[in-house]
MARTOR-985194 format. One record per residue: residue number from 1; residue in one letter; x, y, z of N, C-alpha, C in turn. Coordinates in steps of 0.05 Angstrom, whole numbers, plus 5000, padded with zeros to 4 digits. Layout:
N
   nr  rest  n_xx  n_yy  n_zz  ca_xx  ca_yy  ca_zz  c_xx  c_yy  c_zz
  NUM     a     X     Y     Z      X      Y      Z     X     Y     Z
...
***
This chain:
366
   nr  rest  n_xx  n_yy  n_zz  ca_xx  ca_yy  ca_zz  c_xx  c_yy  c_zz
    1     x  3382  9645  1318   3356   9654   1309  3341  9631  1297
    2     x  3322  9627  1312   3295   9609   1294  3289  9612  1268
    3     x  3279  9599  1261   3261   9606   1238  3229  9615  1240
    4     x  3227  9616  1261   3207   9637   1261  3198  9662  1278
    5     x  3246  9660  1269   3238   9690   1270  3252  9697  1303
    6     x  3249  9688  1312   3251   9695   1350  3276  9683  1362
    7     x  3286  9708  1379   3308   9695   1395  3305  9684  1421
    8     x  3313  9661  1419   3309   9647   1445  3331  9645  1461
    9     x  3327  9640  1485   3350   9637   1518  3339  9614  1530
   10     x  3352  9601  1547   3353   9580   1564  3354  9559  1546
   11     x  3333  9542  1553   3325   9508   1544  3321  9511  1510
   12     x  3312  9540  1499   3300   9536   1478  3315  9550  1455
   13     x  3340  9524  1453   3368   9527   1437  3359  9528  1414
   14     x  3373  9538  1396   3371   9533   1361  3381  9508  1352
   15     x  3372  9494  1337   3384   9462   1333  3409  9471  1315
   16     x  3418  9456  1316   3447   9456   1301  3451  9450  1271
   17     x  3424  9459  1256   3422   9456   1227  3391  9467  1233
   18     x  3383  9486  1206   3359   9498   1208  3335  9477  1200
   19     x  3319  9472  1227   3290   9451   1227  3263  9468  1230
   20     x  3257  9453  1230   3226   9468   1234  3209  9462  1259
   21     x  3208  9484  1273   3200   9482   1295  3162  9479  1293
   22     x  3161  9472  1319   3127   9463   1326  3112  9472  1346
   23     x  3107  9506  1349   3099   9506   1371  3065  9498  1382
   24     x  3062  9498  1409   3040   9482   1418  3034  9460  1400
   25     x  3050  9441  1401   3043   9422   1378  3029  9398  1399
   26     x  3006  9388  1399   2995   9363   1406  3008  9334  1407
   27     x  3004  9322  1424   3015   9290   1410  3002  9284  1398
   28     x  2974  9282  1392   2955   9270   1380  2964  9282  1351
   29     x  2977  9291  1339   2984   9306   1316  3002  9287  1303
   30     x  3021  9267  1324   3037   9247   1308  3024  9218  1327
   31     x  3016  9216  1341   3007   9194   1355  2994  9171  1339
   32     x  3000  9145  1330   2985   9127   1314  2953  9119  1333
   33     x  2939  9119  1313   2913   9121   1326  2908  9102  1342
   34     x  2918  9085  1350   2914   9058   1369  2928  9075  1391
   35     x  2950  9078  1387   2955   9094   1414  2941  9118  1423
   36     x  2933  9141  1404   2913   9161   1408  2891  9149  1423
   37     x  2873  9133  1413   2847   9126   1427  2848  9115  1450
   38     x  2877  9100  1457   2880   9090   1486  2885  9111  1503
   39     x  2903  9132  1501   2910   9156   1513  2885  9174  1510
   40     x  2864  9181  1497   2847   9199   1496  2830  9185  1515
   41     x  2820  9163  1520   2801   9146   1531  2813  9151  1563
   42     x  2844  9151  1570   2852   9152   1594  2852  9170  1605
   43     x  2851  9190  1586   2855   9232   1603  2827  9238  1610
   44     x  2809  9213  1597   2783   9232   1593  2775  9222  1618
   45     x  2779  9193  1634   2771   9175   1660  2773  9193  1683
   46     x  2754  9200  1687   2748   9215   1719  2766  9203  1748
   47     x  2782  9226  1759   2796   9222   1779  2819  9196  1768
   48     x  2833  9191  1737   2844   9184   1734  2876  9193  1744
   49     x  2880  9207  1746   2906   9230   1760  2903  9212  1783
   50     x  2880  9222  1796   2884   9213   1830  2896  9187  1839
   51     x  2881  9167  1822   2880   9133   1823  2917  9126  1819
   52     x  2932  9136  1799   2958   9139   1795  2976  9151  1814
   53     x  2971  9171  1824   2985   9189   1852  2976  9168  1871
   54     x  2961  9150  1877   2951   9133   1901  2964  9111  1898
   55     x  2972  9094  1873   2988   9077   1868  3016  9084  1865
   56     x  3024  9113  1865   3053   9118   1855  3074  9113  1885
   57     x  3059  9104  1897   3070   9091   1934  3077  9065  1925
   58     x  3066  9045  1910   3068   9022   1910  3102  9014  1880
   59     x  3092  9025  1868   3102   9036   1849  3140  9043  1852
   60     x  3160  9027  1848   3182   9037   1845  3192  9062  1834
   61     x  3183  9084  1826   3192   9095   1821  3218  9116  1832
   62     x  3206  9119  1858   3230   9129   1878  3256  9117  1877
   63     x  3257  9091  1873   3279   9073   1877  3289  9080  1851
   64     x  3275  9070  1822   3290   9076   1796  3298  9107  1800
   65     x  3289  9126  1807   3294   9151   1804  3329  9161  1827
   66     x  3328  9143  1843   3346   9151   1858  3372  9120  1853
   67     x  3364  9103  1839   3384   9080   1824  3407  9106  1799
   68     x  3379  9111  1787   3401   9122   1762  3413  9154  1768
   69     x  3408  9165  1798   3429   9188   1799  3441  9172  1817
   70     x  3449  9155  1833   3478   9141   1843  3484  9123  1826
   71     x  3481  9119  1809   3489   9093   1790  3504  9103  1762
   72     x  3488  9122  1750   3486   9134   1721  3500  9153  1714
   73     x  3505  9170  1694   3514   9195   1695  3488  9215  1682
   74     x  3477  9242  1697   3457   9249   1689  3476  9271  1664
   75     x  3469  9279  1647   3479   9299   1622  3465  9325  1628
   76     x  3483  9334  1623   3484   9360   1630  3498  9386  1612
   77     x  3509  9408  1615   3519   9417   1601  3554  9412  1617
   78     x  3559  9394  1628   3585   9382   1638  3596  9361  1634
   79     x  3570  9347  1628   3569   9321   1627  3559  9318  1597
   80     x  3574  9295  1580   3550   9289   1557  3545  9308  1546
   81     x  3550  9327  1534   3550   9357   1530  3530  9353  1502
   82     x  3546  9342  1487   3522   9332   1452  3492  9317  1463
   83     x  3492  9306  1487   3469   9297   1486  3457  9314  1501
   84     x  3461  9335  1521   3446   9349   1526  3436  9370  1509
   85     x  3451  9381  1491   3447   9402   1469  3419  9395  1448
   86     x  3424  9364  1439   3408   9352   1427  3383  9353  1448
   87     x  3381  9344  1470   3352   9343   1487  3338  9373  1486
   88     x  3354  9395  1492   3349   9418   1490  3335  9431  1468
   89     x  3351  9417  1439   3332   9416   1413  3306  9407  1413
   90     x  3302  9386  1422   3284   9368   1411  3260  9384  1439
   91     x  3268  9388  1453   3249   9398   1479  3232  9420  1462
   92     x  3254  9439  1446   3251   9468   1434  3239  9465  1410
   93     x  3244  9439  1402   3228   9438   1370  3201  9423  1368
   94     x  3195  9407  1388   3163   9401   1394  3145  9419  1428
   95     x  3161  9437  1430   3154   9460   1450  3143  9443  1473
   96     x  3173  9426  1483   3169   9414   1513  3174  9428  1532
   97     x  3157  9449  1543   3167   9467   1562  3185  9454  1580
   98     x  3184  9441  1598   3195   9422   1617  3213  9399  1609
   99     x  3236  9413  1607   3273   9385   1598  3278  9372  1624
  100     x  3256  9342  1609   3262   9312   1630  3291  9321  1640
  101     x  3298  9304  1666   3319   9291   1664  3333  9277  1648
  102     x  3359  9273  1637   3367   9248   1627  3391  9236  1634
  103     x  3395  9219  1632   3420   9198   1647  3434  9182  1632
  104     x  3459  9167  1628   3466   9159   1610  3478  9136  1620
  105     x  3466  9107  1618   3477   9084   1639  3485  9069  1623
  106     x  3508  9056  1648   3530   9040   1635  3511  9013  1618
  107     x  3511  9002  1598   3502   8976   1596  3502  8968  1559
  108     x  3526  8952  1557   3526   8952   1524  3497  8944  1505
  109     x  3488  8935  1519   3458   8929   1503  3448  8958  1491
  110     x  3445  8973  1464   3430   8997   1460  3398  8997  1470
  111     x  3396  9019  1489   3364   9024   1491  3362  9043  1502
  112     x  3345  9048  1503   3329   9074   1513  3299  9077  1519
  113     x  3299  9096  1542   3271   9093   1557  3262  9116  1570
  114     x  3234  9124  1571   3223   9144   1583  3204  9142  1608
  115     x  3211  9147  1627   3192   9128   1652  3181  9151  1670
  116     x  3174  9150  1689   3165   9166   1708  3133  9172  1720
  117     x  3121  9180  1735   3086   9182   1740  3099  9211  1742
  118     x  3108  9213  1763   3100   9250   1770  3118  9260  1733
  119     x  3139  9262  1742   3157   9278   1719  3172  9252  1711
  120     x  3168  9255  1678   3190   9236   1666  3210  9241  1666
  121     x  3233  9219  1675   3255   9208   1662  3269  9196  1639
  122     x  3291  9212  1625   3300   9190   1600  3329  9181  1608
  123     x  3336  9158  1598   3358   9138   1598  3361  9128  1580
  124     x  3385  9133  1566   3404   9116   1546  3425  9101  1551
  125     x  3425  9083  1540   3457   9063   1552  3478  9072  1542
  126     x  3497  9062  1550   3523   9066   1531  3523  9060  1506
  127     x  3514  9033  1500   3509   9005   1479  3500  9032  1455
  128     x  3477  9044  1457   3471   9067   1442  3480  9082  1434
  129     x  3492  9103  1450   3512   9125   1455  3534  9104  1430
  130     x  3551  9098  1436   3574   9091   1424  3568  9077  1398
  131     x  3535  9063  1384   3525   9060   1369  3522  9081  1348
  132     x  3507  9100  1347   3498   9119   1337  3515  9140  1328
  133     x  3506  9160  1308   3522   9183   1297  3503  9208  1313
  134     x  3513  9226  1301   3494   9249   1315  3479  9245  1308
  135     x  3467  9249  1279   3438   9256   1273  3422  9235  1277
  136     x  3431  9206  1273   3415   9191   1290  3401  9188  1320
  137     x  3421  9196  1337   3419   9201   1362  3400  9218  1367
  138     x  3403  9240  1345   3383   9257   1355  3348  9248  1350
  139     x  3353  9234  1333   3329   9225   1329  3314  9207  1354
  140     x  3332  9187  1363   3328   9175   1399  3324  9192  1416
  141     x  3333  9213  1421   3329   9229   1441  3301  9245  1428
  142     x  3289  9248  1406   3268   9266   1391  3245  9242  1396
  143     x  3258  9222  1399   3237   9194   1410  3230  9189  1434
  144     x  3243  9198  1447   3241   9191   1482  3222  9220  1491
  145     x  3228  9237  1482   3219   9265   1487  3188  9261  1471
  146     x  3183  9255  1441   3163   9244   1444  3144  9233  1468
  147     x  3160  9202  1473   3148   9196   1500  3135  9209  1518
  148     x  3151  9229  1531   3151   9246   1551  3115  9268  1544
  149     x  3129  9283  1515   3098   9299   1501  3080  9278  1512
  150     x  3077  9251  1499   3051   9235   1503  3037  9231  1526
  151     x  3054  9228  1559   3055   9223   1579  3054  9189  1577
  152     x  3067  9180  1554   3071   9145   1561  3089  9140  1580
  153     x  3109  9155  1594   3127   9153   1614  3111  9139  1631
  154     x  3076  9141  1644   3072   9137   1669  3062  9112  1658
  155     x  3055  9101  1641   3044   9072   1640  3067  9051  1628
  156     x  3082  9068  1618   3118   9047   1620  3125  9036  1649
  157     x  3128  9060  1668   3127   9054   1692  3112  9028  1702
  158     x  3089  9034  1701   3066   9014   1705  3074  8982  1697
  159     x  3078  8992  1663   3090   8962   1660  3104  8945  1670
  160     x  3130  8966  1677   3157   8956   1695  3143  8937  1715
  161     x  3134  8958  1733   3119   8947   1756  3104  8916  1754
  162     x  3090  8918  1739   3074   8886   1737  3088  8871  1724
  163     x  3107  8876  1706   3126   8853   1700  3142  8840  1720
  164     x  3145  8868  1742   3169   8848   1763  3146  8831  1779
  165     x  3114  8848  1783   3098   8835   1803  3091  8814  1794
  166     x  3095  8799  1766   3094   8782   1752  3103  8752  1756
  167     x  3129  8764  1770   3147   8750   1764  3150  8734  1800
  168     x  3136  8752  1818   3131   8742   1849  3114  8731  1850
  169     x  3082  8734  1829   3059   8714   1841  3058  8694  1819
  170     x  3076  8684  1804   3089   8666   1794  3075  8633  1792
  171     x  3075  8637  1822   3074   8612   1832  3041  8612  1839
  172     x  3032  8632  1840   3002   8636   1850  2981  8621  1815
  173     x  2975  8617  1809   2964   8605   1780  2940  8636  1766
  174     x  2919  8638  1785   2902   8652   1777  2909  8687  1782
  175     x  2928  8690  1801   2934   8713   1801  2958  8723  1778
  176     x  2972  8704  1772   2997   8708   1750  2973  8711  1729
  177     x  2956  8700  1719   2944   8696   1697  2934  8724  1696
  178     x  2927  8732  1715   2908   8760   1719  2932  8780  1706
  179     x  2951  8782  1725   2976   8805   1721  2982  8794  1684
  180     x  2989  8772  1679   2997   8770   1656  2975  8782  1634
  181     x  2951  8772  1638   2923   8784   1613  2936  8820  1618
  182     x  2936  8837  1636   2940   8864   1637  2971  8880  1627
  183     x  2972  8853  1630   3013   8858   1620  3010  8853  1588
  184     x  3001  8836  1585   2993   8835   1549  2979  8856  1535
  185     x  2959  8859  1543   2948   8886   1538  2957  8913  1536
  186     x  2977  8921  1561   2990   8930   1568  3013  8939  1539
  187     x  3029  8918  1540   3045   8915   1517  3041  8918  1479
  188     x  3008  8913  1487   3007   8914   1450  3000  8947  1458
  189     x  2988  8958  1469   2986   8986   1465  3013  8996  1463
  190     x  3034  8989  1484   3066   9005   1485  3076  8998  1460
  191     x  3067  8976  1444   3080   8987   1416  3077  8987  1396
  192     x  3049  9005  1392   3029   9021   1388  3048  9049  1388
  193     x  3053  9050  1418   3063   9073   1430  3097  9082  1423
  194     x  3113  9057  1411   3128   9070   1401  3131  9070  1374
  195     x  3108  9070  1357   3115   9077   1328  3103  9104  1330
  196     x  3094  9114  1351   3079   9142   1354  3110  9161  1355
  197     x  3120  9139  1376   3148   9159   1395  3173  9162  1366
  198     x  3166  9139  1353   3188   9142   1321  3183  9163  1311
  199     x  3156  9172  1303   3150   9196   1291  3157  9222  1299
  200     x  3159  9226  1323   3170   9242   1347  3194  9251  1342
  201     x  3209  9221  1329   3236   9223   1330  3241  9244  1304
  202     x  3226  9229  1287   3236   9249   1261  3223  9274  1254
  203     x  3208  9281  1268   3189   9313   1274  3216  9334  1279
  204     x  3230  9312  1306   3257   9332   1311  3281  9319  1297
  205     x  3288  9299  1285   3317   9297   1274  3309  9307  1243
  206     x  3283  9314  1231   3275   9313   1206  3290  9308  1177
  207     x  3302  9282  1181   3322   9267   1175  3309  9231  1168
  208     x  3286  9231  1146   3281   9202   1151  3309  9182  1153
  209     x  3331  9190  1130   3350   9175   1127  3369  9159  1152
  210     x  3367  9185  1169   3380   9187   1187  3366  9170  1212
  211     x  3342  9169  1210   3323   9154   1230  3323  9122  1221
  212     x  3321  9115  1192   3324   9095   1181  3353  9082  1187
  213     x  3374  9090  1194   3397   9095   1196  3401  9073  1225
  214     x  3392  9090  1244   3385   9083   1267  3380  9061  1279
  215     x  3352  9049  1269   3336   9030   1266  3351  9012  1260
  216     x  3363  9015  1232   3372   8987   1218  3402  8968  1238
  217     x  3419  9002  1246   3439   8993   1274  3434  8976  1298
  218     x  3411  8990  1306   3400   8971   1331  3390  8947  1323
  219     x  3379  8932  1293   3384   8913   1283  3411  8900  1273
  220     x  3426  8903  1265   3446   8898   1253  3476  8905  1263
  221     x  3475  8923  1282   3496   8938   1300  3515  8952  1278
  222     x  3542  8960  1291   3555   8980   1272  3571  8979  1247
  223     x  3555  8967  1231   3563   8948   1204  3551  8959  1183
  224     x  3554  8993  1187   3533   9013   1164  3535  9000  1132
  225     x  3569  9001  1130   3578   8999   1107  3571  8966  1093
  226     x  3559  8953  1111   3553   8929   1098  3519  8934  1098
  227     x  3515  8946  1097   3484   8948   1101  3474  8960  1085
  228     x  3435  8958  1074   3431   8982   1061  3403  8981  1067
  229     x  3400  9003  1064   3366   9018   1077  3341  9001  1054
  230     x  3349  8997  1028   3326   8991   1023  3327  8956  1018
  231     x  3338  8942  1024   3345   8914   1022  3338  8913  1061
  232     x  3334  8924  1073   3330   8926   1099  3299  8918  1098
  233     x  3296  8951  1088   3260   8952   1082  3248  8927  1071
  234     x  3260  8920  1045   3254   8898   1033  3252  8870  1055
  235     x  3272  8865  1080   3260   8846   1099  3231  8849  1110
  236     x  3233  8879  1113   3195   8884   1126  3177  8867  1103
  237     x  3180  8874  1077   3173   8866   1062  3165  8833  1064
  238     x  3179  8827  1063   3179   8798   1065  3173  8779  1086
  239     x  3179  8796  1108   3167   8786   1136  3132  8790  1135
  240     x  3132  8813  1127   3091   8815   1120  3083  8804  1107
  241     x  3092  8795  1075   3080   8779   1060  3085  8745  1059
  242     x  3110  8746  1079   3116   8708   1065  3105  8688  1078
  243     x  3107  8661  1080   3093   8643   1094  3067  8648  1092
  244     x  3064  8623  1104   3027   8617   1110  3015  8621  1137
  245     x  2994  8599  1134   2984   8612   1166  2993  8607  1186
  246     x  3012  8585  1184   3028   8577   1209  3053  8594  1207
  247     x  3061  8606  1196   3073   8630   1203  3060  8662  1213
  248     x  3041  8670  1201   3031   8684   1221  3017  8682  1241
  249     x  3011  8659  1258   3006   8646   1279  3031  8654  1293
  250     x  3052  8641  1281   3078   8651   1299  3089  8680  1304
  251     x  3090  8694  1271   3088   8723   1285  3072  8737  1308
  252     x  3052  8729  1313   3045   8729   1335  3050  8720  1354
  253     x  3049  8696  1359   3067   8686   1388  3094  8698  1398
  254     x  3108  8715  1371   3134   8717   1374  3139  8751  1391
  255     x  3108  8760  1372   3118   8786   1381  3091  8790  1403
  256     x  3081  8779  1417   3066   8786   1443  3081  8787  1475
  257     x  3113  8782  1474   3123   8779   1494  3143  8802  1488
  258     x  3145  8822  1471   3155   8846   1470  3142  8870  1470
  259     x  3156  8892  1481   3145   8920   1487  3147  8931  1465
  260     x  3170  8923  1454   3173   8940   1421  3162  8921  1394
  261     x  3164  8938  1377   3158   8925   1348  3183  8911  1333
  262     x  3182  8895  1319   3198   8891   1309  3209  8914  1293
  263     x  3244  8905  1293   3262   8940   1272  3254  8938  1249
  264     x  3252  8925  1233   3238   8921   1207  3217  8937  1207
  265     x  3196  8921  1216   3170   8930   1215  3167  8969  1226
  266     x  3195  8970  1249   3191   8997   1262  3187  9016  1233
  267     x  3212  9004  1221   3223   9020   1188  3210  9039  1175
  268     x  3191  8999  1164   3174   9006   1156  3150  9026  1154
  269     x  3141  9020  1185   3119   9036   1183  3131  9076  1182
  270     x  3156  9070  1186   3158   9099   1196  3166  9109  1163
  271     x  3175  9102  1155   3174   9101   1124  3158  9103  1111
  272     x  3137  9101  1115   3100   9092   1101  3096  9123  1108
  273     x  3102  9135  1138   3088   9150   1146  3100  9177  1143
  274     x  3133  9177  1135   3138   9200   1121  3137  9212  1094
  275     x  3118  9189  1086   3112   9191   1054  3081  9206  1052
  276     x  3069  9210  1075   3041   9209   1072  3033  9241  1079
  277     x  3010  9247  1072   3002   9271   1074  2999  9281  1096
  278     x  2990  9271  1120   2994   9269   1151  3015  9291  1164
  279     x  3045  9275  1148   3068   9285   1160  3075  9309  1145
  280     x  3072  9308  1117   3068   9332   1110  3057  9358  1106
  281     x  3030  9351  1116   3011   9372   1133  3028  9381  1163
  282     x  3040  9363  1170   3062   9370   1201  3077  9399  1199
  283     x  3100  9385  1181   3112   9404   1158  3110  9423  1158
  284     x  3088  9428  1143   3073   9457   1135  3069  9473  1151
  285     x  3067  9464  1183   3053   9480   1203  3017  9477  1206
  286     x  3009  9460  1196   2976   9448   1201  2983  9420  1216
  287     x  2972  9423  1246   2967   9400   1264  2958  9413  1282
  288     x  2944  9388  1300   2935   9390   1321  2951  9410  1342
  289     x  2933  9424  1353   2948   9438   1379  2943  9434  1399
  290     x  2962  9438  1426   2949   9420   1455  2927  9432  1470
  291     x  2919  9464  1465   2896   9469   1467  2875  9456  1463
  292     x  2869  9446  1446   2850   9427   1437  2850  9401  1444
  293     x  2871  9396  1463   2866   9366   1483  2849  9365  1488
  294     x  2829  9386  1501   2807   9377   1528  2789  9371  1506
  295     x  2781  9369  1481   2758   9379   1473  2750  9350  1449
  296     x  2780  9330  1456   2783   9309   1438  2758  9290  1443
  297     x  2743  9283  1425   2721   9272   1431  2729  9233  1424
  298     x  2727  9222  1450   2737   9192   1454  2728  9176  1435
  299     x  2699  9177  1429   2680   9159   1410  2691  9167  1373
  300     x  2706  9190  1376   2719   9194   1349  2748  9181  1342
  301     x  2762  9177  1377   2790   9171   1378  2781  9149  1370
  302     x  2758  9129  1380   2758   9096   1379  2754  9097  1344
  303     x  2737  9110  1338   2730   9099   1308  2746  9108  1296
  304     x  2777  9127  1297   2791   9128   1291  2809  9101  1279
  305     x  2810  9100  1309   2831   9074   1319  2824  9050  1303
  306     x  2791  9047  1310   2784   9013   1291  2791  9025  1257
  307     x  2786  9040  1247   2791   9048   1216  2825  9042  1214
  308     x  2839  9048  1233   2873   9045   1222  2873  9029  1224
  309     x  2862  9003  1246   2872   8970   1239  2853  8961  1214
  310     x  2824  8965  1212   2803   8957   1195  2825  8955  1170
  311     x  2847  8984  1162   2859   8987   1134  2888  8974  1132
  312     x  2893  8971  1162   2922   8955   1159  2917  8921  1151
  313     x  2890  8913  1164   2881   8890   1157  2883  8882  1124
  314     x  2866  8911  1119   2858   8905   1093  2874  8906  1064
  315     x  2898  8928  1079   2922   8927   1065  2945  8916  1062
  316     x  2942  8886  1091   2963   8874   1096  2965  8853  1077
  317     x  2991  8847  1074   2996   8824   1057  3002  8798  1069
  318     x  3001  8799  1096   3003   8777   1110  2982  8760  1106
  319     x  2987  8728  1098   2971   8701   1088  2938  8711  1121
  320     x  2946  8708  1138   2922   8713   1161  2904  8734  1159
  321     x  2922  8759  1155   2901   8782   1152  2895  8783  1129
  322     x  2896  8777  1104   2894   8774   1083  2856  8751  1085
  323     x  2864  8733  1096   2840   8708   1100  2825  8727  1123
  324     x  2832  8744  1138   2814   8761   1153  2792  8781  1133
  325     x  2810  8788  1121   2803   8812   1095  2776  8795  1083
  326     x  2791  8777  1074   2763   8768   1056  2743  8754  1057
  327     x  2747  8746  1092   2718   8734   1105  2699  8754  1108
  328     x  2715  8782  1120   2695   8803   1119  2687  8821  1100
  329     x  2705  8818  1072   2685   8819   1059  2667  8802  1040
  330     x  2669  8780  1045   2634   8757   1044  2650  8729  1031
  331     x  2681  8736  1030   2685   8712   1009  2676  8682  1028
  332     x  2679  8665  1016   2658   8642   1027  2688  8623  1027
  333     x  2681  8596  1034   2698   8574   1030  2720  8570  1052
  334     x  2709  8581  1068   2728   8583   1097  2742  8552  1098
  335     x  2735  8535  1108   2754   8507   1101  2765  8509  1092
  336     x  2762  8514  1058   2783   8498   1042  2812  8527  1044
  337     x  2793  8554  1046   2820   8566   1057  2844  8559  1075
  338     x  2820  8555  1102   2842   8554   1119  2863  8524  1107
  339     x  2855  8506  1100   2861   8479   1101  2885  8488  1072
  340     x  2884  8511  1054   2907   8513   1032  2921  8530  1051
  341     x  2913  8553  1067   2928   8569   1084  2957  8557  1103
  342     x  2941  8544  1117   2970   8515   1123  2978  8501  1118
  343     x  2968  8494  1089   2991   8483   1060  3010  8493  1059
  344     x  3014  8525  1070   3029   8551   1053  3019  8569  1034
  345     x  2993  8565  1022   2980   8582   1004  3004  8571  0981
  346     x  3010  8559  0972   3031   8554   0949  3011  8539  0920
  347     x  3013  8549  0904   3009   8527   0884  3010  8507  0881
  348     x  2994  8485  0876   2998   8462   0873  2999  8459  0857
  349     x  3025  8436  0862   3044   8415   0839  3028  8413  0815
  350     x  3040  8417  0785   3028   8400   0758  3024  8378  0770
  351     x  3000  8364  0756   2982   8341   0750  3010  8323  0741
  352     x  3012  8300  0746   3030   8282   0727  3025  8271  0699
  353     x  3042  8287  0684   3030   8275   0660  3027  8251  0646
  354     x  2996  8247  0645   2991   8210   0629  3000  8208  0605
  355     x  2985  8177  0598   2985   8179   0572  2969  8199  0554
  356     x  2979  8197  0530   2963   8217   0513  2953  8195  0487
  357     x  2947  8209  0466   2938   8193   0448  2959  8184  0429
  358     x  2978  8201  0436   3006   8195   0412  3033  8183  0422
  359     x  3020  8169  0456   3038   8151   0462  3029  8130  0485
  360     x  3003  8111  0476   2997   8098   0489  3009  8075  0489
  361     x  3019  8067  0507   3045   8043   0510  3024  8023  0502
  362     x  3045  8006  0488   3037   7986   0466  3021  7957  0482
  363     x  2999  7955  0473   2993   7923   0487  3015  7903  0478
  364     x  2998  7881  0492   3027   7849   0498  3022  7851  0465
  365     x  3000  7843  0453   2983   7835   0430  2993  7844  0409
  366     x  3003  7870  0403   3011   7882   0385  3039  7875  0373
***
């Protein structure tokens, strides 16, 4: 029995500890607004469906789709039995009518992925699987299923795709450059898109500890007992505020060639955001419902979107966004900023102390 109340059959199991279910619940309800305004802007593009079904020929997906049932093991209630039970939850607790596929492939690296144009696919490795406890896990699988709610499956795909096409016109100069600008782009939205899919996670494992848990493993691997959640956090910490500008120059360079966020930073933000009224309004049963998809007005998603970076800017402690912050709002002296900014922003050294009056070294004469 649910908690609200109703007995359910098939897909729409009771989770295995009493959660709180979500029915017709929206993505846009946990979606970070950079990813909302990109996804609201794309549902809204006329004959966008079509343009995707016309490319889904070019598109591997047939091949990944038919790699990971001769290759993989799909879960089932025969197979993988805990991870299907868990998908069944998480389907039932953000009201995914339709339980993806999922597959479980050999490969010690932990990851996991949601792909597909027509119907998504999820895949977890082993590396994961054998990583994780339950309630973490469930939280991965409450992440991927996210995915799936969002429909980021079909532009993961996409990515795939231009990364490998990437990697053939290589040799071409202006056409790599082309595929690469769209692959970049590409990429800062996808992870965008998975601090949306984190939230996802803990909607259904509703377990921050347990999500924090997670995170810090796939950083640090299975070394719980040497580890701790808030000396973890405390690296986010320190990675946002330390160095100068030639370090966040490099945070950048570092993280433009990944799909994901840094685990730290994932933590963090997911930490920030189970503290906030947002998720707690979730909670309650006040959010968005998918009824109200069609009716999302785009020019509100964007000014959405610019207001969450405008405040991440403004609230970041990073030396760059910090000198962002206060050009716009009027501070002056740009030079000598930037020019202490790649000092390190550090204090400068005491003056050397001179003479004084009560020890002026003695003339020859005296």
């Amino acid at each position: 029995m649910s908690d609200d109340g109703q007995q359910h059959t098939g897909h729409e199991r009771v989770p295995s500890r009493q959660r709180r279910r979500f029915p017709g619940i929206s993505s846009r309800a946990y979606e970070h607004p950079a990813d909302r305004s990109a996804l609201v802007a794309l549902r809204k593009l006329s004959g966008f469906d079509t343009v995707f079904k016309a490319l889904s020929g070019l598109l591997p997906e047939r091949s990944l789709r038919l790699l990971f049932l001769s290759d993989s093991v799909r879960v089932s209630e025969r197979q993988f039995q805990h991870l299907h039970d868990m998908l069944l939850d998480a389907c039932y607790i953000l009201d995914l009518e339709k339980v993806p596929p999922m597959y479980v492939n050999q490969d010690p690296q932990p990851n996991a992925m949601c792909i597909g144009l027509d119907e998504p696919i999820i895949v977890v490795t082993t590396g994961l699987v054998e990583l994780l406890d339950e309630e973490e896990m469930r939280a991965v699988v409450g992440h991927e299923v996210g995915h799936a709610l969002s429909g980021h499956s079909v532009y993961r795909t996409i990515l795939l795709f231009l990364t490998n096409l990437a990697l053939k016109v290589a040799w071409i100069p202006l056409g790599n450059f082309a595929v690469m600008a769209i692959i970049t782009a590409l990429r800062e939205w996808f992870r965008k898109s998975e601090l949306s899919a984190d939230r996802a996670g803990l909607l259904v494992g509703q377990d921050v500890q347990a999500s924090m848990r997670g995170l810090m493993k796939i950083a640090g691997g299975n070394h719980l007992h040497e580890m701790n959640v808030d000396a973890f956090l405390e690296q986010a910490e320190e990675y946002d505020s330390g160095g100068d500008l030639r370090d966040s120059v490099l945070k950048i360079l570092n993280v433009l060639p990944r799909s994901h966020p840094f685990t730290t930073v994932r933590a963090a933000e997911l930490k920030k955001w189970s503290e906030s009224r947002d998720f707690q309004r979730i909670m309650d049963g006040h959010y968005e419902r998918r009824d109200g998809d069609k009716d999302t007005s785009v020019s509100d998603s964007f000014r959405e979107s610019a207001s969450a970076y405008a405040s991440d800017v403004k609230t970041s402690k990073d030396p760059l966004m910090k000198l962002v912050s206060d050009l716009a709002g009027g501070a002056g002296d740009l030079g000598g900023r930037v020019r202490r900014g790649f000092d390190g922003f550090r204090t400068p050294p005491p003056a050397k102390e001179g003479p004084t009056d009560t020890d002026v070294p003695p003339r020859d004469d005296d």
